[in-house]
C-alpha positions as CSV (number, residue, x, y, z in Angstrom):
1,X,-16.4,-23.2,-16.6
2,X,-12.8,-24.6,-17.1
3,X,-14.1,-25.7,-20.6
4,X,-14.8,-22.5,-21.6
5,X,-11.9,-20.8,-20.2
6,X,-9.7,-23.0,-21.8
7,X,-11.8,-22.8,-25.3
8,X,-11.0,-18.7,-25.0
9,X,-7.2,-19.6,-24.5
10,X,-6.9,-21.6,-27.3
11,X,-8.2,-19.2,-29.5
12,X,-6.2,-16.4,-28.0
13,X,-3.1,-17.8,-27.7
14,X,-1.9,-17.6,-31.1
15,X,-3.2,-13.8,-31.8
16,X,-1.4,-13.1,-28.2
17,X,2.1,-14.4,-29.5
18,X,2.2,-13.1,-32.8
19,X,4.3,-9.8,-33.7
20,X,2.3,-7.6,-35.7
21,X,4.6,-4.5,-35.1
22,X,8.0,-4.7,-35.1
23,X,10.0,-1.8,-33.7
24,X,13.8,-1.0,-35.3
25,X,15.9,1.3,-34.1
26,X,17.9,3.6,-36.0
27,X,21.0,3.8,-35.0
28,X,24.8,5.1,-36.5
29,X,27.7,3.8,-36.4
30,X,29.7,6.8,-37.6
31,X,30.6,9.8,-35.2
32,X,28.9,13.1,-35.0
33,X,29.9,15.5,-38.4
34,X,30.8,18.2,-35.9
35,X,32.4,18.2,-32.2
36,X,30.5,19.6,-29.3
37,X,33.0,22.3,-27.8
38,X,33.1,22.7,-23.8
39,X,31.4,26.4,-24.0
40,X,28.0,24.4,-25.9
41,X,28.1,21.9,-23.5
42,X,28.2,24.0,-20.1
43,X,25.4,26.4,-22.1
44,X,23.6,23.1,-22.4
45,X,23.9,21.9,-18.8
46,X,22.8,25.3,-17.5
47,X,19.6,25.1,-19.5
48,X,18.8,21.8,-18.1
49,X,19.5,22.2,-15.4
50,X,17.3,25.6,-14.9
51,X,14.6,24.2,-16.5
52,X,14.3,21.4,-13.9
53,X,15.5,23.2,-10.9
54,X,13.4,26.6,-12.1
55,X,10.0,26.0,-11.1
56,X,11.0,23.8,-7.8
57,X,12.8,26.7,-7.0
58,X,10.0,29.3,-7.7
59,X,7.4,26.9,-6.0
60,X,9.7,26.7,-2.7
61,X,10.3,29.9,-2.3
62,X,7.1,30.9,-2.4
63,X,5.3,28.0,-0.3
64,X,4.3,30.3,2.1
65,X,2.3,32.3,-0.3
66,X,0.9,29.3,-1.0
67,X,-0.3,28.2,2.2
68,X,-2.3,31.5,2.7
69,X,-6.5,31.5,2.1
70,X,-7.6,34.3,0.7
């Protein structure tokens, strides 16, 4: 058996370690072409945030319809 495992190693091993994709990232090194005032960024936040703490919210508040079997 450990013949055979270590037949299947050998003959993994190199497809195993080998990079067939390589992943770039793009990145910039200028800054943005226009500034991001304080009135887009609380508008921003807001949505976020509502669309995290929405449905929590909705599902809390109504646990106890929930609970009920009808």
């Amino acid at each position: 058996m450990p013949v055979f495992l270590r037949t299947i190693a050998r003959r993994a091993a190199p497809v195993l370690r080998s990079n067939s994709v390589t992943q770039t990232a793009n990145l910039y090194s200028r800054p943005a072409k226009e500034k991001i005032g304080p009135f887009e960024t609380i508008i921003a936040i807001g949505l976020f945030a509502g669309a995290i703490l929405g449905p929590s919210g909705w599902v809390l508040s109504h646990l106890e319809d929930y609970k009920k079997r009808e």
